[in-house]
C-alpha positions as CSV (number, residue, x, y, z in Angstrom):
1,X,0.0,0.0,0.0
2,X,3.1,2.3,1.0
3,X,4.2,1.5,-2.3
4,X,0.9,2.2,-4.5
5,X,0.8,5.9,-2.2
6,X,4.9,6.5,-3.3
7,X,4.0,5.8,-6.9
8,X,0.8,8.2,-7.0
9,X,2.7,11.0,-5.2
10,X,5.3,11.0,-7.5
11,X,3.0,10.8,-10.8
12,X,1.1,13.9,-9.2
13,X,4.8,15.7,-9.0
14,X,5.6,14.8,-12.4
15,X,2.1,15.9,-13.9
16,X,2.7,19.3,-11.9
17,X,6.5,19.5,-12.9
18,X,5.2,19.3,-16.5
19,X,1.8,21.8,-16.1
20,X,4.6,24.2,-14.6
21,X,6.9,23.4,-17.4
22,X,4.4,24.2,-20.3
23,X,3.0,27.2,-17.7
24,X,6.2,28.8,-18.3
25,X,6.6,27.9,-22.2
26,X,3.2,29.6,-22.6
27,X,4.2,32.6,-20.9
28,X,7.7,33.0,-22.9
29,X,5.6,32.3,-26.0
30,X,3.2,35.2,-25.6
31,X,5.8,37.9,-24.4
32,X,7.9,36.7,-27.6
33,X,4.8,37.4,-29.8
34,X,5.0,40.9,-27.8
35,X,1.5,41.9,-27.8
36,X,0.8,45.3,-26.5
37,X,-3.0,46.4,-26.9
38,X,-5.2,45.0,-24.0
39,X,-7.9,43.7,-26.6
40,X,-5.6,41.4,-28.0
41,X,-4.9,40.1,-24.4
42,X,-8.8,40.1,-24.1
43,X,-9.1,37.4,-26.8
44,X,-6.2,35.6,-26.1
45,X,-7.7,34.8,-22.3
46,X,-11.1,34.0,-24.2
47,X,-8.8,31.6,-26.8
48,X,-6.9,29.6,-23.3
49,X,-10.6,29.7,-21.1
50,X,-10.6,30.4,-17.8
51,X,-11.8,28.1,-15.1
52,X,-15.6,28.4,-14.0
53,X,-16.3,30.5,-17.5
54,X,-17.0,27.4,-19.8
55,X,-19.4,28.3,-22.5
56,X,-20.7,24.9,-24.1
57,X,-17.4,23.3,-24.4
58,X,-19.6,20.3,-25.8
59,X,-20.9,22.4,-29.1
60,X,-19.2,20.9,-32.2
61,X,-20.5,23.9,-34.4
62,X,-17.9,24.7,-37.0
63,X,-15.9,21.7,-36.0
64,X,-14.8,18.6,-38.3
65,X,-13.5,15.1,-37.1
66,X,-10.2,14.8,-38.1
67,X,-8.2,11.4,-38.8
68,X,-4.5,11.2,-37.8
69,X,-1.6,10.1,-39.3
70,X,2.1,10.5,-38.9
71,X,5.2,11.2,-41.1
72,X,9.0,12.5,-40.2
73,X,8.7,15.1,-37.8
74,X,5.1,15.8,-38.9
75,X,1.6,14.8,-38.3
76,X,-0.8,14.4,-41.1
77,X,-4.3,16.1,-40.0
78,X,-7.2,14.9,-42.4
79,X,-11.1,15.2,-43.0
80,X,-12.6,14.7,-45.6
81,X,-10.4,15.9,-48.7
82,X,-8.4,18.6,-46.9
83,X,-4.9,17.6,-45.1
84,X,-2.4,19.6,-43.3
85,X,0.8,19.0,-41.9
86,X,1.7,19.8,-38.5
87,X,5.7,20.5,-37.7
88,X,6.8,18.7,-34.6
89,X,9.6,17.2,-32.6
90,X,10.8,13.9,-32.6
91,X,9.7,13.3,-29.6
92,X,5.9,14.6,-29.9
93,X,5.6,12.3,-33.4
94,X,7.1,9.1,-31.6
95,X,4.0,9.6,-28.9
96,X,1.3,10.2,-31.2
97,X,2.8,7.1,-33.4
98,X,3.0,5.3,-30.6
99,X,-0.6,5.5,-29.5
100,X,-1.8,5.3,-33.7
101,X,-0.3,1.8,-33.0
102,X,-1.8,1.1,-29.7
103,X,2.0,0.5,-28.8
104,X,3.5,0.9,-25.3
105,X,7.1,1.1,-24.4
106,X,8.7,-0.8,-21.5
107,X,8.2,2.3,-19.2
108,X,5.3,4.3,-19.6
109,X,5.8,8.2,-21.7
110,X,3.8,11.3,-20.3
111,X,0.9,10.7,-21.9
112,X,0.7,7.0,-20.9
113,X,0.8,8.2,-17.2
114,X,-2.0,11.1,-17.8
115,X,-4.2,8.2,-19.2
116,X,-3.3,6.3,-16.2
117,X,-4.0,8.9,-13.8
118,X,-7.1,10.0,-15.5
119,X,-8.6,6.5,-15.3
120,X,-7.8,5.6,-11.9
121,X,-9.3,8.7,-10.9
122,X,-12.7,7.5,-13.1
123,X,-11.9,11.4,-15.2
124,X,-13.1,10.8,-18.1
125,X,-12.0,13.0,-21.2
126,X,-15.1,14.0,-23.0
127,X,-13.8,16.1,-26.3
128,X,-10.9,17.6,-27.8
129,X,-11.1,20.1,-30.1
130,X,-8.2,21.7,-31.8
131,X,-9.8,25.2,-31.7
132,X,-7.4,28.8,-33.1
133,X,-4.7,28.9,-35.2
134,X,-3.1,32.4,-34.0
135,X,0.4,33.9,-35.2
136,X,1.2,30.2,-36.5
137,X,0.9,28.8,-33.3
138,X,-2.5,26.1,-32.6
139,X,-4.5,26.7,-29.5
140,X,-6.6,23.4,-28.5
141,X,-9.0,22.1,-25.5
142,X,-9.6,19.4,-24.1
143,X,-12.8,18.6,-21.7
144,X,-12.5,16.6,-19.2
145,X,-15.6,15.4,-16.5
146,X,-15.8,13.9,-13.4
147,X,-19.0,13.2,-11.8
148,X,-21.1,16.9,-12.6
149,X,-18.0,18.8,-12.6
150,X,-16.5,19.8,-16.4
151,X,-13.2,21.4,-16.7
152,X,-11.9,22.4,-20.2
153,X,-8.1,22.8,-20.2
154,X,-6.2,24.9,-22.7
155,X,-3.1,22.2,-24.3
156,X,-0.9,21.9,-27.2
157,X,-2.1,19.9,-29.6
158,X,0.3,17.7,-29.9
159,X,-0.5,16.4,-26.3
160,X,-4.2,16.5,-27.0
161,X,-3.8,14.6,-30.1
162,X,-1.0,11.7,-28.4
163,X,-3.7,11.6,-24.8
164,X,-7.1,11.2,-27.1
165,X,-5.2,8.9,-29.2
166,X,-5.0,6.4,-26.3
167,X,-8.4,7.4,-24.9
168,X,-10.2,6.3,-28.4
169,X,-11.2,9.8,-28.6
170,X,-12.5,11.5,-31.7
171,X,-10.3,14.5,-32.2
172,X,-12.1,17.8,-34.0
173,X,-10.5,21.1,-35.2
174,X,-12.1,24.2,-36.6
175,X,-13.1,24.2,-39.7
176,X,-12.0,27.2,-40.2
177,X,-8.4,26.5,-39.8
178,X,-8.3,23.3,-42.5
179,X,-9.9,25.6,-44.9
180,X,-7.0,28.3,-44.3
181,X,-4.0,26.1,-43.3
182,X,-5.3,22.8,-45.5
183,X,-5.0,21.4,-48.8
184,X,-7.1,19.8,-51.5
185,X,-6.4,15.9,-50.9
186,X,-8.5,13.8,-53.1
């Protein structure tokens, strides 16, 4: 039992390690993109959510279902006959490949623990919508529930995509941004 408590403790200090971690990239990100004018901080706060303000995270309006596929240092995003490619790290690809192939390494990646934790703690993840595409960077959400309580929680992509993945999740993105970002497929 001592064991099973040492185990949990220490997933919970990784997950927040990695929150604060991505906190912190977020914040460099946005005083790199240097905006000034407090509108644009307005939307940007509407883009992430904030806790307690959800406004039907569960509407699909504008959205498409997306398939996923993977390539070199790229993911493939598809519906119907638009695709786009997605730039990413070695690391991020070998994740979302990993969970395309229902695969799982000898010791478990990040996202294999988030599942982990998520179902042990009967959370279940509800949607995940890839949602703004804003000065070439993709905002996304995911929404998780537990019992009557909803919490939608801004994330990168990439981890949305590698955590819904291994959920069986559908994964949606804004029709808007295939149209822009996409190309003719069929």
């Amino acid at each position: 039992m001592k064991t099973i408590t040492k185990i949990l403790i220490v997933c919970i200090a990784i997950i927040i390690m990695l929150n604060l971690y991505l906190m912190g990239n977020t914040y460099n990100m946005l005083r790199e993109l240097n905006i000034k004018d407090i509108e644009q901080n307005t939307k940007i706060e509407q883009s992430i959510g904030v806790l307690g303000e959800i406004n039907d995270p569960y509407s699909l309006d504008g959205y498409t279902e997306i398939k996923v596929d993977v390539a070199p240092q790229t993911i493939i995003l598809s519906s119907n006959c638009s695709s786009m490619a997605l730039p990413l790290n070695d690391l991020q690809v070998y994740s979302i490949k990993n969970a395309l192939q229902k695969k799982i390494e000898v010791r478990p990646t990040t996202h294999d623990t988030f599942k982990a934790l998520i179902e042990n703690y009967n959370i279940t993840l509800e949607l995940v919508k890839i949602t703004e595409m804003k000065d070439d960077v993709y905002l996304s959400e995911m929404i998780f529930k537990s019992d009557n309580k909803v919490l939608n929680l801004d994330t990168k992509p990439s981890d949305a995509i590698a955590i819904a993945l291994r959920t069986g999740n559908k994964i949606y993105m804004k029709k808007s941004i295939l149209e822009k970002s996409g190309k003719y497929s069929c």
